[in-house]
Structure formats: structure tokens, C-alpha cells
ROMARTI-853775 format. One line per 4 residues: number of its first residue (from 1); for each residue x, y, z negated of N, C-alpha, C, O. Coordinates in steps of 0.05 Angstrom, whole numbers, always signed. Example, Ala and Ser with C-alpha at 12.3 -4.5 7.8 and 13.67 -1.06 7.14 Angstrom:
! ROMARTI-853775
1	+264,-114,-156,+246,-90,-156,+264,-66,-156,+285,-66,-169  +257,-45,-142,+273,-21,-143,+258,+1,-157,+268,+23,-161
END
This chain:
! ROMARTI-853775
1	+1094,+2399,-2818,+1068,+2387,-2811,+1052,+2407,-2795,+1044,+2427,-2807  +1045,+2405,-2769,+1024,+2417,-2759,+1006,+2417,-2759,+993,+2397,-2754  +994,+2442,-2766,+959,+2444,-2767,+943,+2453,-2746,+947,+2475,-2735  +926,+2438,-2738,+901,+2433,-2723,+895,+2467,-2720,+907,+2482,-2705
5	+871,+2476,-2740,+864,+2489,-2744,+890,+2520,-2742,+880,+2538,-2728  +911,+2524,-2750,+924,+2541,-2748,+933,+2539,-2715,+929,+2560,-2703  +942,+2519,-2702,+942,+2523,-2671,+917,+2533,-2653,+921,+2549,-2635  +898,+2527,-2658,+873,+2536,-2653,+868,+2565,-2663,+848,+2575,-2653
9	+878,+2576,-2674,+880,+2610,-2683,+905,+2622,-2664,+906,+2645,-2655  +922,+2604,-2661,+945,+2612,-2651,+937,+2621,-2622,+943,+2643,-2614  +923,+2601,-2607,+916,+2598,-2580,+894,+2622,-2574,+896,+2635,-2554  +878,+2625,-2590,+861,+2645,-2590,+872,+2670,-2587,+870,+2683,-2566
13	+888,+2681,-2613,+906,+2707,-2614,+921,+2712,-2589,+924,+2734,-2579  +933,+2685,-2575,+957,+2690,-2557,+939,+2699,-2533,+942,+2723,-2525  +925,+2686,-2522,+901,+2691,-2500,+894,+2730,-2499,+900,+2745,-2480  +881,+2736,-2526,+871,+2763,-2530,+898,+2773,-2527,+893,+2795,-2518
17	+927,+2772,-2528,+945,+2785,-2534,+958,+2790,-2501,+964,+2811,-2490  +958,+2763,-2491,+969,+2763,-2464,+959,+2781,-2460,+970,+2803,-2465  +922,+2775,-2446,+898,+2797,-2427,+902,+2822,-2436,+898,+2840,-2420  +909,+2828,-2458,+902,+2862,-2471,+924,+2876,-2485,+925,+2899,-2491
21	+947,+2854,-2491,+965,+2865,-2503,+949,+2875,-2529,+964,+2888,-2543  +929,+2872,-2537,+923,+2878,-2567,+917,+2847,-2583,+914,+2825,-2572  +918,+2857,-2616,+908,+2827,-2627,+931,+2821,-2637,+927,+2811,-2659  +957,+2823,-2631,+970,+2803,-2657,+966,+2805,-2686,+964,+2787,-2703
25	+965,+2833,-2688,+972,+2838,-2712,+944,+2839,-2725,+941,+2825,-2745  +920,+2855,-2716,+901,+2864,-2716,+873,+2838,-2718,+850,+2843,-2726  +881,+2816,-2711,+864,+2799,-2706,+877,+2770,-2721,+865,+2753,-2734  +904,+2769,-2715,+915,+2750,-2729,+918,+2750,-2763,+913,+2730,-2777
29	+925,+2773,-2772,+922,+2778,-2803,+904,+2775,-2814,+905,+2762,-2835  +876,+2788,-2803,+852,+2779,-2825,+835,+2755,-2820,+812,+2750,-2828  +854,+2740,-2803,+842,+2708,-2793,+853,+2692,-2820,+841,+2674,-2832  +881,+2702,-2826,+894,+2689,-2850,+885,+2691,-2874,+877,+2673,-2889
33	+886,+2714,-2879,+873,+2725,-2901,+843,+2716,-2911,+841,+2703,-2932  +810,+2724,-2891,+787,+2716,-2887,+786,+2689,-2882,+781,+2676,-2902  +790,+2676,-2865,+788,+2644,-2863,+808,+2622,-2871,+800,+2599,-2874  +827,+2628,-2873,+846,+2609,-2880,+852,+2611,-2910,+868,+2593,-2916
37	+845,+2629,-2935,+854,+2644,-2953,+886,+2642,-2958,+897,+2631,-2978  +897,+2653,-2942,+926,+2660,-2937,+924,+2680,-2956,+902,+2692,-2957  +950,+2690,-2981,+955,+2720,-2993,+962,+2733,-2977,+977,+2724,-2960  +954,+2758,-2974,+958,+2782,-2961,+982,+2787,-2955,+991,+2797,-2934
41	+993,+2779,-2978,+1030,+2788,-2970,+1040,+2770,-2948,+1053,+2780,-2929  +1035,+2739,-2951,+1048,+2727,-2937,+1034,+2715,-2904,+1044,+2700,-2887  +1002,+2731,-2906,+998,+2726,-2886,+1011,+2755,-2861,+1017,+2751,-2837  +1014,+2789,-2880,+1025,+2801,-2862,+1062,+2790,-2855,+1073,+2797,-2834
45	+1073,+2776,-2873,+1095,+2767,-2864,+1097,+2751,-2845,+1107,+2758,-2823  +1086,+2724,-2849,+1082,+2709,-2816,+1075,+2718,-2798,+1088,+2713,-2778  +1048,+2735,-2795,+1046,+2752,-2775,+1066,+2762,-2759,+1073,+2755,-2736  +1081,+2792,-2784,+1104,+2795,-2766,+1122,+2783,-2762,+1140,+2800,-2759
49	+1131,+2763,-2759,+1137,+2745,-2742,+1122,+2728,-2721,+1136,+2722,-2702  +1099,+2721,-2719,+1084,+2709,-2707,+1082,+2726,-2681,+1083,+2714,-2660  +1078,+2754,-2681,+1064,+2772,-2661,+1095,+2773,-2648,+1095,+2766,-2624  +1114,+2779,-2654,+1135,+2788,-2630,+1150,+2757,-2619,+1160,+2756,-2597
53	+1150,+2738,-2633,+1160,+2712,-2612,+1135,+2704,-2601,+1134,+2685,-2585  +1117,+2716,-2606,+1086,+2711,-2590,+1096,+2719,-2561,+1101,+2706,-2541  +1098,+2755,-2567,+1090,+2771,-2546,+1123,+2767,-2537,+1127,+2786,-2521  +1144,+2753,-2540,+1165,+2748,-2516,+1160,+2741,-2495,+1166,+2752,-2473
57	+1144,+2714,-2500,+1134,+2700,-2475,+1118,+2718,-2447,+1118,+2714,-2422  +1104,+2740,-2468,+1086,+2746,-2456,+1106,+2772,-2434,+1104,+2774,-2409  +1126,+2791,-2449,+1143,+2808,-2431,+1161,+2802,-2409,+1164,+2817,-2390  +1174,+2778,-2411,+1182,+2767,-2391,+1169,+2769,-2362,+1181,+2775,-2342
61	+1135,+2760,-2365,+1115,+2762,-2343,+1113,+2794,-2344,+1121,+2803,-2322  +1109,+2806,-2354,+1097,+2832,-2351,+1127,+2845,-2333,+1126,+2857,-2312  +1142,+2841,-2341,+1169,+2852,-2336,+1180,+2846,-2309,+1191,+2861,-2293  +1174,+2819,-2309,+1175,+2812,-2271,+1156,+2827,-2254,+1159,+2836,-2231
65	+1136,+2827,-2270,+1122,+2852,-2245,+1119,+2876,-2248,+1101,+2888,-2238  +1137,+2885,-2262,+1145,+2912,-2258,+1136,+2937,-2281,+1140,+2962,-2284  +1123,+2918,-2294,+1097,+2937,-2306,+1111,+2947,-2329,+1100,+2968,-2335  +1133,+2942,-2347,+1146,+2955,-2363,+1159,+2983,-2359,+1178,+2987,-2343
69	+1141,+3010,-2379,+1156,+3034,-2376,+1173,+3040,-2395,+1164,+3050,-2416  +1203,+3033,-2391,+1216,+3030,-2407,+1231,+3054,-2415,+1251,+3050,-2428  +1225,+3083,-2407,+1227,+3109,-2416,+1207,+3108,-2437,+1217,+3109,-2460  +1180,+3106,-2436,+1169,+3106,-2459,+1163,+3084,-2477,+1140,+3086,-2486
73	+1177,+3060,-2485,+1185,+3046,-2491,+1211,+3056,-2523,+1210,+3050,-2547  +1227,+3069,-2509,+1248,+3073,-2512,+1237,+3102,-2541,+1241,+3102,-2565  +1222,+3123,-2522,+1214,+3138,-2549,+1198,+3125,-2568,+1200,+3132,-2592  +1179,+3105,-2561,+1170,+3096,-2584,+1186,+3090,-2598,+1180,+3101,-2620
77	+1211,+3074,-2602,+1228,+3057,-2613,+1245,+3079,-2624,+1261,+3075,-2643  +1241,+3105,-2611,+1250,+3120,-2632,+1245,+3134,-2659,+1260,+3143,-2677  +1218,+3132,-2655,+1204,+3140,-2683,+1192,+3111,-2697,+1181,+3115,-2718  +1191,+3085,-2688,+1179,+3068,-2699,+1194,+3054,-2709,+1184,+3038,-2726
81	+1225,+3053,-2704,+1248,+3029,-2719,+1260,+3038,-2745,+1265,+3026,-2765  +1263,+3061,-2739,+1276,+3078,-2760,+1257,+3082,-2785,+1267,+3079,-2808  +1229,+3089,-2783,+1206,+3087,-2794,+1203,+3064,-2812,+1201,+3064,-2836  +1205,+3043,-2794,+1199,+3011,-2807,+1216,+3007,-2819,+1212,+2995,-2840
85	+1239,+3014,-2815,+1264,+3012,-2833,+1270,+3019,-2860,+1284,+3007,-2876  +1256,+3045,-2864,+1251,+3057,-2891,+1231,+3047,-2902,+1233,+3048,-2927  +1211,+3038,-2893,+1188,+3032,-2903,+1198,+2999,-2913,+1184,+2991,-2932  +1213,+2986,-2907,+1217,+2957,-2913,+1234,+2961,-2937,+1231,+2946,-2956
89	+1257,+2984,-2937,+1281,+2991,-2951,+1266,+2992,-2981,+1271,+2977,-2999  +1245,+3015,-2982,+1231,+3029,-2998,+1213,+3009,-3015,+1210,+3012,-3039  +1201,+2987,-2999,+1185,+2969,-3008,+1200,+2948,-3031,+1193,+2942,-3054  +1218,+2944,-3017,+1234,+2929,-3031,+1249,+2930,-3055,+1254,+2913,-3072
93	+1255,+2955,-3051,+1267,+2965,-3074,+1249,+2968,-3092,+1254,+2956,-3114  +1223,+2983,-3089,+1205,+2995,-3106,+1189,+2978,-3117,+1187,+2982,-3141  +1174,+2955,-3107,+1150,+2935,-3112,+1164,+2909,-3107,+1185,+2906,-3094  +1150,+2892,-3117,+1150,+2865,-3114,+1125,+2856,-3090,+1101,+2857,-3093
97	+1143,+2844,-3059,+1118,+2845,-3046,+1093,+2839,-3037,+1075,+2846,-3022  +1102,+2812,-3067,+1079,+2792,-3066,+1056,+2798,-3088,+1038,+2784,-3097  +1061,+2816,-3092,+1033,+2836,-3119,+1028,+2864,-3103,+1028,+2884,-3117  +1025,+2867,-3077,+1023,+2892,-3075,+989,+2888,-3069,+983,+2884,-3046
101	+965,+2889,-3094,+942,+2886,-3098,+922,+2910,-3079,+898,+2910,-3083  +931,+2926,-3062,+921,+2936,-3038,+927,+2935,-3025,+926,+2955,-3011  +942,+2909,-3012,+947,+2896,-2982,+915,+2904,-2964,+909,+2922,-2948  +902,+2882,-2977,+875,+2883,-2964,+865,+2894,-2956,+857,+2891,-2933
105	+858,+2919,-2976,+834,+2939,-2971,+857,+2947,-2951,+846,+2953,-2929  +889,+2951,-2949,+896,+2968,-2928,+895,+2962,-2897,+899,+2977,-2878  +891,+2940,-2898,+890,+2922,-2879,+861,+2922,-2864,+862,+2919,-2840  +840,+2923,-2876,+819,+2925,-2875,+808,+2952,-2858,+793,+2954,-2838
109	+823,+2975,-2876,+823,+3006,-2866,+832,+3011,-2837,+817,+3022,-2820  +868,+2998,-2830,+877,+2997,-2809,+866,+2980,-2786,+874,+2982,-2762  +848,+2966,-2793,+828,+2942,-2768,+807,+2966,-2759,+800,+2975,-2737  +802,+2971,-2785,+771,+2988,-2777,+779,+3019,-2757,+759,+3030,-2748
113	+799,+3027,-2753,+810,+3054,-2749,+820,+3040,-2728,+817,+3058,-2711  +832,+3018,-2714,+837,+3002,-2696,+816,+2994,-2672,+820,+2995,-2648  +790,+2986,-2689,+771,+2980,-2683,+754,+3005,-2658,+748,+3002,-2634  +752,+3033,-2679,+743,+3050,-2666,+757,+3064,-2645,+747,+3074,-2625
117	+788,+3063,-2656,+811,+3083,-2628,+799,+3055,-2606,+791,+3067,-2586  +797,+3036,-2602,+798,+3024,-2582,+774,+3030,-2564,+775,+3032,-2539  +741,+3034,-2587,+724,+3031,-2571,+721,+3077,-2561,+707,+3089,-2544  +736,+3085,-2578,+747,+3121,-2566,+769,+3123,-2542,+771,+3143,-2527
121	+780,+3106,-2542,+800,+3102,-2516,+792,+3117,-2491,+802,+3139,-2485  +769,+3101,-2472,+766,+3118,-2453,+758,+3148,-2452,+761,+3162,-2433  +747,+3155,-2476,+732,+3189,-2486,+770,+3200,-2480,+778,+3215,-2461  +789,+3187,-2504,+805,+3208,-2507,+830,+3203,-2484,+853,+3214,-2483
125	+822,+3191,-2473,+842,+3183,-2437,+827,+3211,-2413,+840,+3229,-2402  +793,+3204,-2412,+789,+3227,-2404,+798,+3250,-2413,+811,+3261,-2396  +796,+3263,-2436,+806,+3290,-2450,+826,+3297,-2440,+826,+3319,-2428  +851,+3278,-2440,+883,+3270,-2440,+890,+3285,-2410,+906,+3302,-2405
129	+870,+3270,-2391,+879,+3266,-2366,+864,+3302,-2357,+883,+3315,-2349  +849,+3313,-2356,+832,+3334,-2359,+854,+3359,-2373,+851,+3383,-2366  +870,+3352,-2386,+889,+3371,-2404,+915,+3369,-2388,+932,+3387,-2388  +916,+3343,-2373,+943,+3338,-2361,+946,+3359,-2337,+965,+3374,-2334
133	+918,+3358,-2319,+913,+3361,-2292,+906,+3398,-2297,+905,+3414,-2279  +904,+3405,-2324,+902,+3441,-2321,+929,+3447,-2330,+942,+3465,-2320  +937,+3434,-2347,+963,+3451,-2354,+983,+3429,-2349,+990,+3417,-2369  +998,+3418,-2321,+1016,+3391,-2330,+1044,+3403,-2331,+1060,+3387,-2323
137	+1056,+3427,-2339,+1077,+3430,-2342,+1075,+3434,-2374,+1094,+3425,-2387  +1062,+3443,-2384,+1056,+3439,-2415,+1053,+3421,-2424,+1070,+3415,-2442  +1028,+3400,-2418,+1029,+3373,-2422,+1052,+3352,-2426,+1058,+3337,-2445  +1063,+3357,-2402,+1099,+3341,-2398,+1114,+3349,-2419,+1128,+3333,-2432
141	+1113,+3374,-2423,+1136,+3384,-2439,+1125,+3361,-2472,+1143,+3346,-2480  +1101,+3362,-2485,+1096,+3356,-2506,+1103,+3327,-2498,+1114,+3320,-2518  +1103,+3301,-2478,+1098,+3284,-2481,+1126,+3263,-2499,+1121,+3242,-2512  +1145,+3272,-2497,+1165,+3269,-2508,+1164,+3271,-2539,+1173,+3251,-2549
145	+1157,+3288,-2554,+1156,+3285,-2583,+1128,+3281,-2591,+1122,+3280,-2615  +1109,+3279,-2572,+1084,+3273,-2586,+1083,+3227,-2586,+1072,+3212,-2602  +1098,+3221,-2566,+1117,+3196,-2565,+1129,+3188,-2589,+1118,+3171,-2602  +1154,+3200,-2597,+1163,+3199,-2622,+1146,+3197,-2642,+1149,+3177,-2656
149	+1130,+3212,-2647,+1106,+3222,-2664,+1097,+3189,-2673,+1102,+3177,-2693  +1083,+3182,-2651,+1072,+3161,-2657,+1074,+3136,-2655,+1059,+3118,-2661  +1104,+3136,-2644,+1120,+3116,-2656,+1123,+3117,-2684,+1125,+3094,-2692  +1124,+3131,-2699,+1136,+3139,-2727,+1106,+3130,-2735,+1108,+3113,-2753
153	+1084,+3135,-2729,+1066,+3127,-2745,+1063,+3100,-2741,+1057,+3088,-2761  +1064,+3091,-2724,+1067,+3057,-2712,+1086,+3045,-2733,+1079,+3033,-2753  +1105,+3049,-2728,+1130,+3045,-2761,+1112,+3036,-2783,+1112,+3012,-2789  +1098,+3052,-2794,+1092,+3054,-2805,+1070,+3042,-2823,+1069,+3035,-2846
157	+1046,+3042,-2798,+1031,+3018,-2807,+1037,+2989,-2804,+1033,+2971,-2820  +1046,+2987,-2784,+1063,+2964,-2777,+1076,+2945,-2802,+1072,+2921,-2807  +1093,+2966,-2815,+1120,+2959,-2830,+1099,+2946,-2860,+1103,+2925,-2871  +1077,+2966,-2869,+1060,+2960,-2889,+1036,+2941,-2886,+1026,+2930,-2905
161	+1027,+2937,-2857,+1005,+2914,-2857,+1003,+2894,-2835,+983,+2880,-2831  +1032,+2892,-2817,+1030,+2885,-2791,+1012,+2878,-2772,+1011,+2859,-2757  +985,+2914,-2777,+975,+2913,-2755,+974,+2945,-2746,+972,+2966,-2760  +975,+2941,-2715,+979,+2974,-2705,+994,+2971,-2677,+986,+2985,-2659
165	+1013,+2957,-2673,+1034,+2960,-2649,+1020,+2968,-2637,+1018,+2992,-2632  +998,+2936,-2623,+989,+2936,-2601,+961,+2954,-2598,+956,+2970,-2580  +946,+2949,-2616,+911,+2963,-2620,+915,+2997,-2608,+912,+3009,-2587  +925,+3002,-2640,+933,+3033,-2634,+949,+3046,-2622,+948,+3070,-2619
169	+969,+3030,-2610,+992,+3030,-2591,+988,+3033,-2569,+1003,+3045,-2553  +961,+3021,-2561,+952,+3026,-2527,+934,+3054,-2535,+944,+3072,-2521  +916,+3062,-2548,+904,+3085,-2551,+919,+3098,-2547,+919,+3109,-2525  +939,+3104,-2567,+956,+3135,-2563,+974,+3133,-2543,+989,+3152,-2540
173	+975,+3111,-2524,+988,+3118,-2501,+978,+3122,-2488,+990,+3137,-2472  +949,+3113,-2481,+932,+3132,-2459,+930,+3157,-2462,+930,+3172,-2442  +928,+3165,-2482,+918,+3191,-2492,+942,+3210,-2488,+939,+3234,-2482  +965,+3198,-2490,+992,+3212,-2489,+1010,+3212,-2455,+1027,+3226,-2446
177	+998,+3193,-2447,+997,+3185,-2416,+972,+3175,-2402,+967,+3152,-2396  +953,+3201,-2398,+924,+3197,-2385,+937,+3184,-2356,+927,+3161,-2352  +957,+3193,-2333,+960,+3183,-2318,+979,+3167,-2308,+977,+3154,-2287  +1000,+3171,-2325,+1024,+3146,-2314,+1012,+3116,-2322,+1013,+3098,-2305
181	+999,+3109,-2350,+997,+3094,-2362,+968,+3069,-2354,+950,+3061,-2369  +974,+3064,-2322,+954,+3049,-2313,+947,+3015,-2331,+964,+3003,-2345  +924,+3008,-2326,+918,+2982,-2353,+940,+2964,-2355,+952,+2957,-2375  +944,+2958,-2326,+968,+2938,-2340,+1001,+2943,-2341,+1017,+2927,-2350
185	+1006,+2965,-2331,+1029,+2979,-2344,+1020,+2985,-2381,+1032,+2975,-2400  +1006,+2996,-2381,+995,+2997,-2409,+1005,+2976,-2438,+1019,+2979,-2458  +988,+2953,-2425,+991,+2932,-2438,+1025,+2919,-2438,+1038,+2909,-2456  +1033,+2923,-2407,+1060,+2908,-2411,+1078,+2934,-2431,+1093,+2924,-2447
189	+1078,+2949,-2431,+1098,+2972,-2448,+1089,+2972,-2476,+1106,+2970,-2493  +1064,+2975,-2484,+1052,+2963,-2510,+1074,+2935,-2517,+1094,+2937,-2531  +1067,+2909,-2503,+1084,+2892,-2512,+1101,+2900,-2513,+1108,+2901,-2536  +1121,+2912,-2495,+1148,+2913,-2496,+1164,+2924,-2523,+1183,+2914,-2534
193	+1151,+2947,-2532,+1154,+2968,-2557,+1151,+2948,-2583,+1166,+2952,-2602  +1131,+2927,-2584,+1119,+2916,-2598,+1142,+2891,-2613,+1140,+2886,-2637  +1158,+2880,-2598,+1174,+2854,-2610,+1192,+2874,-2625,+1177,+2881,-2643  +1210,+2884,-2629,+1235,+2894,-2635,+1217,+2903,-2661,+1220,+2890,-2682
197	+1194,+2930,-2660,+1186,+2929,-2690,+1176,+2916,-2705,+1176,+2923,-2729  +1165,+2896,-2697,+1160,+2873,-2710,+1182,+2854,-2734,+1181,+2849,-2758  +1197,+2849,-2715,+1221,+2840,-2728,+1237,+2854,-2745,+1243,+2843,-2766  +1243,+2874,-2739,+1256,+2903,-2756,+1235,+2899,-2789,+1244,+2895,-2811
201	+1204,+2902,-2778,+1190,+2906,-2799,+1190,+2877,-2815,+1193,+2877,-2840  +1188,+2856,-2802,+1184,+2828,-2819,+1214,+2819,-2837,+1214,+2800,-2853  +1236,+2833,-2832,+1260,+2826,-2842,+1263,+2823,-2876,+1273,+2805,-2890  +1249,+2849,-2883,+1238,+2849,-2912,+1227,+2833,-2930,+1235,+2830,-2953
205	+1201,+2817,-2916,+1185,+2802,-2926,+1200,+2763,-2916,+1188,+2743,-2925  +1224,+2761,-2896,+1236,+2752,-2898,+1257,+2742,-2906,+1266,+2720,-2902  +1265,+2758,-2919,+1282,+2758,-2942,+1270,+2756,-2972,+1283,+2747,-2991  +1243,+2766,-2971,+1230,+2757,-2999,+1216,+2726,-3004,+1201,+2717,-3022
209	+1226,+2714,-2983,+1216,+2684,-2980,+1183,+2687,-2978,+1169,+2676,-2995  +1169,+2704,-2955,+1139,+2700,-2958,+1135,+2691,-2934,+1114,+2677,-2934  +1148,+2692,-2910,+1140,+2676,-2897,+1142,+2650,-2894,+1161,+2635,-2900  +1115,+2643,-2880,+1108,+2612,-2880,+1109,+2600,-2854,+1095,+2601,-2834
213	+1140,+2580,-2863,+1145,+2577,-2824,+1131,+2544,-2826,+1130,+2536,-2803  +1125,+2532,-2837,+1101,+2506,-2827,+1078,+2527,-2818,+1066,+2514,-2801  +1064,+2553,-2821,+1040,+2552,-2817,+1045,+2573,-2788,+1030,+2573,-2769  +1070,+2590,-2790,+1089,+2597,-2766,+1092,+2581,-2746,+1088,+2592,-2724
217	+1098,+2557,-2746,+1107,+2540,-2725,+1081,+2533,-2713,+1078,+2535,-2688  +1060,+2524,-2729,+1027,+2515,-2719,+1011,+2533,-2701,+996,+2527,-2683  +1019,+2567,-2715,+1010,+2586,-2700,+1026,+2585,-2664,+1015,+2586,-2642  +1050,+2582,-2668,+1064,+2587,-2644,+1060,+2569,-2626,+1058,+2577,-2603
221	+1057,+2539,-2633,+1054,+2522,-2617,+1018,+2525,-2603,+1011,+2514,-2582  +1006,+2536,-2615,+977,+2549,-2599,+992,+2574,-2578,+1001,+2570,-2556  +992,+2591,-2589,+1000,+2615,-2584,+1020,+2624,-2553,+1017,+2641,-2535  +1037,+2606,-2558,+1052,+2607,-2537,+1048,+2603,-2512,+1057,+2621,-2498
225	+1033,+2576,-2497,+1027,+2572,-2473,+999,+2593,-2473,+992,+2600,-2450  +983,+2602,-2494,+964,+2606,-2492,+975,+2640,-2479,+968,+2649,-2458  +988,+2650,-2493,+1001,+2688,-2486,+1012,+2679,-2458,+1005,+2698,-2444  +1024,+2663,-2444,+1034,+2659,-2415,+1003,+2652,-2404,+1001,+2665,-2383
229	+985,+2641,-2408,+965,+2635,-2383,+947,+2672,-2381,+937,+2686,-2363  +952,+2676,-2418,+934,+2709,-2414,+951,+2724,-2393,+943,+2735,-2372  +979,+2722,-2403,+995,+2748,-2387,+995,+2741,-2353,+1001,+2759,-2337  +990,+2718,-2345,+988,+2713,-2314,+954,+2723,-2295,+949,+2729,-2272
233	+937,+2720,-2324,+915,+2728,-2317,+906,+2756,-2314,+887,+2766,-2303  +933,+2767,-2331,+917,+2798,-2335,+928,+2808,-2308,+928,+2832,-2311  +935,+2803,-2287,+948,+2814,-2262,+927,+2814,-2245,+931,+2829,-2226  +895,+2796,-2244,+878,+2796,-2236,+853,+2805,-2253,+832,+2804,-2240
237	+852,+2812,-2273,+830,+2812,-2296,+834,+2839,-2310,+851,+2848,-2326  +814,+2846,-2300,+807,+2882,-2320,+810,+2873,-2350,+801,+2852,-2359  +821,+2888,-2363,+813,+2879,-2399,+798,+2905,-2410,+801,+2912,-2434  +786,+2916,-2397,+767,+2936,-2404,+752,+2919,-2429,+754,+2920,-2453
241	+737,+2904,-2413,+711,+2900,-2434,+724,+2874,-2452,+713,+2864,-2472  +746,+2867,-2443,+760,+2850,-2468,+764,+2863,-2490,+759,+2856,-2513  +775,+2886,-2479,+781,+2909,-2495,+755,+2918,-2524,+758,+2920,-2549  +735,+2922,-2509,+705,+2941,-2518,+696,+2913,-2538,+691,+2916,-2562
245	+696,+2883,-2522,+687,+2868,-2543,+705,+2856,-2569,+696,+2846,-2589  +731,+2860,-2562,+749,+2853,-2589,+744,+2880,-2608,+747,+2878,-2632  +737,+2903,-2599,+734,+2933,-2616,+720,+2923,-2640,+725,+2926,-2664  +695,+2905,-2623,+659,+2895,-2638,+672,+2875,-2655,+667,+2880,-2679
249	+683,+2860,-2653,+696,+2830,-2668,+714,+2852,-2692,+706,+2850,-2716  +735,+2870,-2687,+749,+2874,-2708,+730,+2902,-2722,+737,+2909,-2745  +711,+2913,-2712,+690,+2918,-2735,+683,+2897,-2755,+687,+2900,-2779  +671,+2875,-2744,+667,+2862,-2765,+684,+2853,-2785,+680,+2856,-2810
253	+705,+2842,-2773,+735,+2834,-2789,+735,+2861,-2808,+736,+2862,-2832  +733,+2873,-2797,+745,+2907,-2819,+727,+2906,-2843,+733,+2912,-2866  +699,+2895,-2831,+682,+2903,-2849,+685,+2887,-2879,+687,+2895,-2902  +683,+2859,-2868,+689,+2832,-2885,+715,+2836,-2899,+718,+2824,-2920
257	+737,+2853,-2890,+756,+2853,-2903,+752,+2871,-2932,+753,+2865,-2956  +748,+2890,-2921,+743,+2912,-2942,+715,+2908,-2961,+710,+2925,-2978  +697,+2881,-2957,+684,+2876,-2978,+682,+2851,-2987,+663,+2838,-2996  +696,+2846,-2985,+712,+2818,-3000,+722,+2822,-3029,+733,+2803,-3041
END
């Protein structure tokens, strides 16, 4: 049965996700959770799923024009699969995933810390780029395991609240690439990094029967044409201040989450 209301979230998320490459995880989870009263567990399970057959649609476009850096791509996926992997392994074994009674507040924490790297972005891109341009044979040398690095932390939150790919994913890549990492290269390599851990991370909570593919399918059927009209748009359209006003929206989300 398709829902009205869940396509209409879908279409929303996919739009913010195309233009900015941020938002699946970050914007879609505490829509489930706050307005729909989805459980925590099973709204981060659909999610991860929701966000990477989202953002397929959307790499394909990014990928035809070139904008995928698939060297750094590649280190993320080195510290973020392997990451998610233990973290799903560990979960599973250890807890039952549908009582883990600080989903929320963690979820809540990771929006709000989401919220602010986004609207610190340009501060720590300047820093980045300023550090690159005095020392760039030093710089270069770190960019390679400081990559890894935060892939592994991406793993990580990812794997525990499926939000982080994209939010925090574009921060620490500016910051880690002040100058290769122009906006919409940015965004298309964010996506790109983004499906594979997703799926890696949702396998767990797929196998615990939490995802919800009637409320999966409603999201996607929004979602999908909506992430193809963002990702065609973002080739003409700054997402700067897309950027600065979803920061303001997932303050609030963070806030409402964590006092609920």
C-alpha cells in the first residue's frame, strides 16, 4: 500500500539529497522517528536502505559529468566498510536491535554535530586551504590517512544511526581537500562513497526483519524522480545556502530529537 504522506517525505529528502548530496540519512531519520512515530530501530533500518537506492539514481548523473573522485572515494571505503562491518557484526551479536533505548538521543547528538560541521564548513575549508598553500607537500603527504581516518568514523556513525555519510562526509572532505574538492565534485564523491556503506551498514538490521519495505517503497517512489531532477539541477545551482539553510532545519530536528 502506498503512502501519500511517506512519498511526500521521500520527494523532499531526494531533492535536498540530489542539490547537496546531504540529507538522507540526517533529515530522513528524524522525519520517521518525529513525525511519522516510526521506532528508532526501524526507522534507521529503512533509511539505510532508503539513502543508497536513493542516491544511485543520483551518481549515475554526477558520474556522467565527471564529477566523481574516485581516488578519494576509494580511501573512504577504506576505513568506512570495514568499520560498518564490525559495528553491524558486534551489534548483532551483542544487543537485540530493536531495544537499543539510545537510538534517539544518538541520533539526535549526530544531527546536531551534523548541523554545526555544516554551518563550520566554510571556516574549516578556509583553515584547510591556508595549511595546504604553506606547507602542500606536508599537507599531501597526510591526506591519505587522514581519508582513512574518516572514513572509519563515517563507518561508524553510519553503521549505529544512519546518519553521517553525506552531512559530515562533505565537511571532512573539504577540510581534508580545501582544493581539489570543488562543490559539485564534492557532492558527487560524497554520493559516490555513500551507497556501498549504506548497504554494508543496513544488512544487519535486514536480517533482523526491521526494515519496512511498504513504508521503503512509498519513500522511493517520492524520492527517486525527485534525487534525478536535484542531481540535474545541481550543475547549475550553488548549494551553498541550501547547504547553510538545511544546517538551521537540522538544528531544530536535533533539538526536538533530543527533547522528546
Amino acid at each position: 500500500m502506498i503512502d501519500g504522506s511517506f512519498v511526500i517525505a521521500g520527494a523532499v529528502t531526494g531533492c535536498v539529497v540530489g542539490l547537496t548530496g546531504v540529507g538522507g540519512g540526517a533529515l530522513m531519520t528524524p522525519i520517521l522517528i518525529l513525525f511519522f512515530g516510526i521506532s528508532p530501530a526501524t526507522a534507521v533500518a529503512t533509511d539505510l536502505w532508503f539513502a543508497p537506492l536513493t542516491k544511485l539514481a543520483a551518481v549515475a548523473i554526477h558520474q556522467r559529468g565527471g564529477n566523481v573522485d574516485w581516488q578519494v572515494v576509494r580511501r573512504l571505503w577504506m576505513g568506512s566498510i570495514p568499520v560498518a562491518i564490525a559495528v553491524v557484526v558486534l551489534m548483532a551479536v551483542g544487543m537485540r536491535l530493536e531495544r537499543i533505548e539510545w537510538l534517539t538521543k544518538a541520533i539526535g547528538v549526530v544531527v546536531a554535530v551534523t548541523a554545526v560541521g555544516l554551518m563550520l564548513a566554510p571556516w574549516l575549508q578556509a583553515i584547510a586551504r591556508n595549511r595546504r598553500v604553506a606547507a602542500p607537500a606536508r599537507f599531501k603527504e597526510r591526506q591519505g590517512g587522514l581519508t582513512v581516518f574518516a572514513g572509519s568514523l563515517l563507518g561508524l556513525l553510519v553503521a549505529l544511526t544512519s546518519v553521517g555519510a553525506g552531512a559530515l562526509g562533505t565537511v571532512m572532505l573539504v577540510a581534508i581537500y580545501p582544493l581539489r574538492m570543488t562543490p559539485h565534485r564534492l557532492v558527487a564523491t560524497d554520493i559516490a562513497h555513500a551507497i556501498p556503506l549504506a548497504m554494508v551498514a543496513g544488512t544487519g538490521y535486514l536480517f533482523a526483519g526491521l526494515v519496512d519495505g511498504a513504508m521503503l517503497l512509498s519513500l522511493l517512489i517520492g524520492s527517486v524522480p525527485a534525487v534525478i531532477a536535484g542531481s540535474l539541477a545541481a550543475s547549475w545551482c550553488s548549494p551553498k545556502w541550501l547547504r547553510v539553510a538545511l544546517a538551521v532545519v537540522l538544528l531544530a530536528v536535533a533539538a526536538k530529537t533530543l527533547t522528546a
